[in-house]
C-alpha positions as CSV (number, residue, x, y, z in Angstrom):
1,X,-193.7,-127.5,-111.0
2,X,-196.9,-128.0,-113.7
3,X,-195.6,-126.3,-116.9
4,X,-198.0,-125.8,-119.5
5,X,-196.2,-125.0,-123.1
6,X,-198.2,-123.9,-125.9
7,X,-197.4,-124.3,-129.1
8,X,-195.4,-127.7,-128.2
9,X,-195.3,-129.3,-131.4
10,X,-193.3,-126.3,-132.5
11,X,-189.6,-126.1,-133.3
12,X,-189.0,-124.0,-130.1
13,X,-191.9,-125.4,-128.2
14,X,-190.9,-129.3,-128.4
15,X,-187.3,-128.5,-127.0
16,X,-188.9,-126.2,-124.1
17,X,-190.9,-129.4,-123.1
18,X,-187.8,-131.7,-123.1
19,X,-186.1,-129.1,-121.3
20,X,-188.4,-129.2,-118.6
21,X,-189.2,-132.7,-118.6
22,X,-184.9,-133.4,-118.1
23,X,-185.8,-130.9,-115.3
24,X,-188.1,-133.1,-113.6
25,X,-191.1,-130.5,-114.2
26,X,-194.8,-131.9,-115.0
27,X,-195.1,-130.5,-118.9
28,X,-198.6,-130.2,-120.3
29,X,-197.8,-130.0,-124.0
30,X,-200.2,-127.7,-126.0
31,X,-200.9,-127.2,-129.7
32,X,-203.0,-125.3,-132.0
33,X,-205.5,-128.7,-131.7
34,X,-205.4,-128.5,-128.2
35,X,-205.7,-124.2,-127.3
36,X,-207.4,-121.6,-129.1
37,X,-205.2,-118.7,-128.2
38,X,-207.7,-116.4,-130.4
39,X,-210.6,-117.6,-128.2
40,X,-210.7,-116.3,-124.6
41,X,-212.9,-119.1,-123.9
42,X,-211.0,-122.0,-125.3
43,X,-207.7,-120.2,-123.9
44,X,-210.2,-120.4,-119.9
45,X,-211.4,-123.8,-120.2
46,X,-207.9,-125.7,-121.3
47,X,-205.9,-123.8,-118.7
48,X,-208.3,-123.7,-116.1
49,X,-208.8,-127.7,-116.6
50,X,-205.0,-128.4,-116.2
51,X,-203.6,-125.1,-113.5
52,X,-200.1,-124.8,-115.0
53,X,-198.1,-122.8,-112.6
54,X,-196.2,-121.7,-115.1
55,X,-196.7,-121.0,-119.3
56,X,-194.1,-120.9,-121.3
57,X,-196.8,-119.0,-124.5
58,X,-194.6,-120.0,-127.8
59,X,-197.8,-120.0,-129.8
60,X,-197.5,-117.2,-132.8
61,X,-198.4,-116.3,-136.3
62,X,-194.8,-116.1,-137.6
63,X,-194.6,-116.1,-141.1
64,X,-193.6,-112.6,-141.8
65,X,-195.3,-112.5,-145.2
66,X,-198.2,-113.9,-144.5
67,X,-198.7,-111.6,-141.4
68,X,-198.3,-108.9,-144.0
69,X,-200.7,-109.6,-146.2
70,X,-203.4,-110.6,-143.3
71,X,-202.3,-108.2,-140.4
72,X,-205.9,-108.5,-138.7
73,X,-205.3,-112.7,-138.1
74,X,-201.7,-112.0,-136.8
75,X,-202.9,-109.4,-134.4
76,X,-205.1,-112.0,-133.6
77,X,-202.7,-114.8,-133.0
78,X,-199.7,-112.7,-131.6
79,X,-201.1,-109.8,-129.7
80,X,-204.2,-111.0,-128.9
81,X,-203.9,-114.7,-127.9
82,X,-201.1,-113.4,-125.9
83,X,-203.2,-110.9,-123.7
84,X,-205.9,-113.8,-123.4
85,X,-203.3,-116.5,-122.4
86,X,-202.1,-113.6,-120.1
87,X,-205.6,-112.6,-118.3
88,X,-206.0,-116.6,-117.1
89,X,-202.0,-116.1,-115.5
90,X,-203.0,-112.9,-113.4
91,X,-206.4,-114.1,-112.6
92,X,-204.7,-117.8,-111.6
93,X,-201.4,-116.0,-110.2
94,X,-199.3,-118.1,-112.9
95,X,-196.2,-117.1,-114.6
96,X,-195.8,-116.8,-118.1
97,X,-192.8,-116.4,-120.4
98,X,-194.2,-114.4,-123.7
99,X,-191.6,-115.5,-126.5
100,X,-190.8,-112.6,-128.5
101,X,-188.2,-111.6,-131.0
102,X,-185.8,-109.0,-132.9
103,X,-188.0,-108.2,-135.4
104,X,-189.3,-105.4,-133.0
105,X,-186.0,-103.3,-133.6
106,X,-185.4,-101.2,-137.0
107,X,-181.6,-102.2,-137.4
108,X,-180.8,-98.7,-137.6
109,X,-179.1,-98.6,-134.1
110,X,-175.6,-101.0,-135.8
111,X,-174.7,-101.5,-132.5
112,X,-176.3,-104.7,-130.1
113,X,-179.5,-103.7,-128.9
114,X,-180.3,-103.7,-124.9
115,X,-183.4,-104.1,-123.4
116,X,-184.2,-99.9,-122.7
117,X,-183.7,-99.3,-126.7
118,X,-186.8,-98.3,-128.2
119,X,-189.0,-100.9,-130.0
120,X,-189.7,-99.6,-133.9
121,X,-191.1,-102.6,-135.9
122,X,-191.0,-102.4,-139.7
123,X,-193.4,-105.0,-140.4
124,X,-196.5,-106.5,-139.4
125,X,-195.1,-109.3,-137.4
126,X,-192.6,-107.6,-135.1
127,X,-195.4,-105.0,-134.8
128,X,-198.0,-107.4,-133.5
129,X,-195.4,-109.4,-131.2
130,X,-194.5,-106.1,-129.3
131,X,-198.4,-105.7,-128.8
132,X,-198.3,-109.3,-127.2
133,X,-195.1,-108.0,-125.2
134,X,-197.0,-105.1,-124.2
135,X,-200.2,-106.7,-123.4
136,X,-198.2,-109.7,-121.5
137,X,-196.1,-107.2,-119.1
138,X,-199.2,-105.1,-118.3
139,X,-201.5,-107.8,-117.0
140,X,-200.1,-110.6,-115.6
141,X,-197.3,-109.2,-112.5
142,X,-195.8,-112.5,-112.8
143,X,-194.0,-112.2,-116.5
144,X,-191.1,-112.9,-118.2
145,X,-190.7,-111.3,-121.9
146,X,-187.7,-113.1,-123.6
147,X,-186.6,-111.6,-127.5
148,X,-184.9,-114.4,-130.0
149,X,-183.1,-113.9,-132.8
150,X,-182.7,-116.0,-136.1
151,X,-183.4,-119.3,-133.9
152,X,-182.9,-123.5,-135.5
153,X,-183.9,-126.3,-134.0
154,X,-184.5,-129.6,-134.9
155,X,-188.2,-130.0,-134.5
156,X,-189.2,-129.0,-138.7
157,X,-190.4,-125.3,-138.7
158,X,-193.0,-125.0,-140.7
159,X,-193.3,-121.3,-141.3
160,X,-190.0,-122.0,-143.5
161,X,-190.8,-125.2,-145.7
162,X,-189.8,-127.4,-142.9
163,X,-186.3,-126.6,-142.6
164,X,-184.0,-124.0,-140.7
165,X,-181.1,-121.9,-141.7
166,X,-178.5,-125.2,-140.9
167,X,-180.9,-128.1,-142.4
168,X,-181.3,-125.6,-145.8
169,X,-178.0,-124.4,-146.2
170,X,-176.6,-128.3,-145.9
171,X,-179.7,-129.5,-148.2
172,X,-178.6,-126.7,-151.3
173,X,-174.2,-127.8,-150.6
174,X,-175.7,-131.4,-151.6
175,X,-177.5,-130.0,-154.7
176,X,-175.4,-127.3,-156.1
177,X,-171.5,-126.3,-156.4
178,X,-171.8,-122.8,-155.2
179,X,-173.6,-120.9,-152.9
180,X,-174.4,-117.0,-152.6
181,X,-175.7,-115.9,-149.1
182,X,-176.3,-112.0,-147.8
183,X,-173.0,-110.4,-146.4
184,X,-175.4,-107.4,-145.2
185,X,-177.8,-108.6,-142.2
186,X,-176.9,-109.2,-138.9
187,X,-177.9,-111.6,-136.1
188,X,-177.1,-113.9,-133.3
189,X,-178.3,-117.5,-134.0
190,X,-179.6,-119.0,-131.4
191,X,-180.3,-122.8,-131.4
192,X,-183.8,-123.4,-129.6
193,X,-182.0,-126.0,-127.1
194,X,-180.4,-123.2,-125.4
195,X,-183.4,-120.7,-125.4
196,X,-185.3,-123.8,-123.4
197,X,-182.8,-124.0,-121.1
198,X,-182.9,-120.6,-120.0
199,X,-186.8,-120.3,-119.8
200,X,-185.8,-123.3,-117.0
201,X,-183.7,-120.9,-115.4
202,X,-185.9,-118.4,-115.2
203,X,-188.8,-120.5,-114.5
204,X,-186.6,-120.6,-111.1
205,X,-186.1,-117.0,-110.2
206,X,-188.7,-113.8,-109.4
207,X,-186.4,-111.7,-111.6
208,X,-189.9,-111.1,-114.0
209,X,-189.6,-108.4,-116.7
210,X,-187.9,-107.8,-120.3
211,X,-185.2,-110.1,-121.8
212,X,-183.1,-110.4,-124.7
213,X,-182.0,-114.4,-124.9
214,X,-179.9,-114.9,-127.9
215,X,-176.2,-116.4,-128.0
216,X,-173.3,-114.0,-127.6
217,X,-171.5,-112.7,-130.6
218,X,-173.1,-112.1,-133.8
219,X,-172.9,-112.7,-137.4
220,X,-173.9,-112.0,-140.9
221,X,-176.2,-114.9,-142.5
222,X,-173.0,-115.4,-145.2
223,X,-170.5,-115.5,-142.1
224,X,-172.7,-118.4,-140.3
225,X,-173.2,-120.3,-143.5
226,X,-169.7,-120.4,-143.8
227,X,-169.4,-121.5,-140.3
228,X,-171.6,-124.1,-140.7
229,X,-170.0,-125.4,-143.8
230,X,-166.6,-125.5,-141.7
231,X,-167.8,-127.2,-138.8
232,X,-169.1,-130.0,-140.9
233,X,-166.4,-130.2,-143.5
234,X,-168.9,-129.5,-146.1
235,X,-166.9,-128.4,-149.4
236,X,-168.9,-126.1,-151.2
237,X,-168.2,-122.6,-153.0
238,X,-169.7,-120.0,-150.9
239,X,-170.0,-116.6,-152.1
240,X,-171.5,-113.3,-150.9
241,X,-174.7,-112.4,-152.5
242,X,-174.3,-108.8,-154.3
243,X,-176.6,-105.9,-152.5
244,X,-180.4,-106.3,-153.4
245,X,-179.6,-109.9,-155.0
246,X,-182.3,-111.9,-153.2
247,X,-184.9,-108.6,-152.1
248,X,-187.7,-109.3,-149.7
249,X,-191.0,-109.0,-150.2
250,X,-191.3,-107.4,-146.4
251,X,-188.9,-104.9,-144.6
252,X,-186.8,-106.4,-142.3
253,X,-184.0,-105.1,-140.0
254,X,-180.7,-105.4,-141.5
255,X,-179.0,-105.4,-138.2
256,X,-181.3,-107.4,-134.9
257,X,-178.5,-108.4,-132.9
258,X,-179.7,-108.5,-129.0
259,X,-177.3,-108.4,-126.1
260,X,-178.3,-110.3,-122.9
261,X,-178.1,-107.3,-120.5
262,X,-180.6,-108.1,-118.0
263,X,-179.7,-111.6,-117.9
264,X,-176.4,-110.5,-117.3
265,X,-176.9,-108.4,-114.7
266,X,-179.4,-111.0,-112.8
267,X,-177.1,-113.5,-112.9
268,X,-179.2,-116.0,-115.1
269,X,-178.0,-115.6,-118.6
270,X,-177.0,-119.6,-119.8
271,X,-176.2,-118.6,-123.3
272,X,-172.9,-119.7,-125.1
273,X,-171.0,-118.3,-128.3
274,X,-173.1,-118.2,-131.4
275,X,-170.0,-120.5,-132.7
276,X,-170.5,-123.0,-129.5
277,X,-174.3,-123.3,-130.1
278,X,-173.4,-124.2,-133.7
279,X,-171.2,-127.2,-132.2
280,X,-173.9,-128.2,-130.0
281,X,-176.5,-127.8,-132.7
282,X,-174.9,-130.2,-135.1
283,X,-173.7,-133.0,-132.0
284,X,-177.1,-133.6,-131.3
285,X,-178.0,-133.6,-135.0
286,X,-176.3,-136.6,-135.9
């Protein structure tokens, strides 16, 4: 199969074309320097010049603070580019995989969100992403929508300095004696190997629609630094941070843990233990 991935050079995008590659798939790698998204030209001319069968569209505006303060260019990037990148799949009768995220959910619900929950963004980002989610599912028939939560990889993300949750929280145990890290918001970190992995599975199947695609379990961010302290026998003095300690500039939900539901029930979901994916995480690292 021809795969095009856009945004390749990305921390999710890079292990979504070795995933494919290990899969025996023909990967046409895409970056910013490569695709336009914004540009329904540029988006015409590059994909009409290679004919991907399927695009896996990991190309966003993801800084939440920056899409704050310049909503107009993330609407651009993650609701736009996706409905452009969308039009050439219908009109070329492609599949794409949109990647989306939690940040579409309040937190209020304190229970693991499914699929049929209602969407209510709090910010700018999660806002614009479920216009991309929207504008994905109602043009091109052939689509899969997949939600991530709090994802690492090891391709450097640059919307976060260059480092993920892991890579930071191990950088700070080498420069200080004590840690403090919020006891109050919830996820499921996901490692971008095993999001990759199942867009390969799905790449396979007809099952289009909405999908949440996050490890199983969940976790507060001081729970999984501790975690990730004990799995690498880092000795450190982790404490949790007191409530409103380290505010953000930008609402965020306090609770975006997914559940898998409609992998589940199609039979595709590939996901391990948050714990597992840790494990795996850190194997490869060294």
């Amino acid at each position: 199969m021809k795969v095009a991935v856009l945004g390749s050079n990305g921390q999710l995008g890079s292990d979504v074309c070795a995933a494919f590659l290990r899969n025996g798939d023909q990967v046409i790698g895409l970056t910013h320097s490569d695709i336009e998204v914004t540009s329904p030209s540029a988006v015409n001319a590059v994909l009409t010049a290679s004919m991907p069968e399927f695009i896996v569209n990991t190309a966003a505006m993801h800084h939440v603070d920056k899409c704050e303060a310049d909503p107009l260019a993330a609407f651009q990037g993650n609701a736009m580019g996706a409905k452009y990148v969308a039009q050439w799949a219908q009109q070329a009768g492609a599949t794409i995989a949109y990647v989306s995220t939690d940040y579409v959910f309040d937190g209020k619900k304190g229970a693991p969100y499914l699929e049929i929950d209602a969407a209510v963004p709090l910010n700018t980002y999660g806002i614009t992403k479920l216009a991309g989610e929207n504008y994905t599912a109602a043009i091109a028939p052939k689509h899969f929508v997949l939600r991530v939560s709090a994802i690492y990889g090891h391709q450097p993300c640059r919307a976060k300095g260059g480092l993920n949750f892991v890579e930071m929280m191990l950088k700070l145990s080498r420069e200080r004696d004590e840690l403090r890290v919020v006891d109050d918001e919830f996820v499921s970190p996901t490692p971008t190997a095993q999001i990759a992995e199942q867009l390969v599975a799905l790449s396979r199947s007809t099952h289009y629609g909405l999908y949440h695609a996050t490890t199983e379990g969940s976790c507060s961010w001081y729970e999984f630094a501790d975690e990730i302290f004990r799995a690498t026998g880092t000795k450190i003095r982790l404490e949790k941070a007191r409530p409103g300690e380290f505010p953000a500039k930008v609402l965020r939900p306090k609770y975006s843990v997914l559940e898998n539901h409609a992998l589940k029930a199609a039979q595709l979901n590939v996901f391990t233990d948050w714990r597992d994916g840790l494990e795996g995480y850190l194997r490869a690292r060294t």
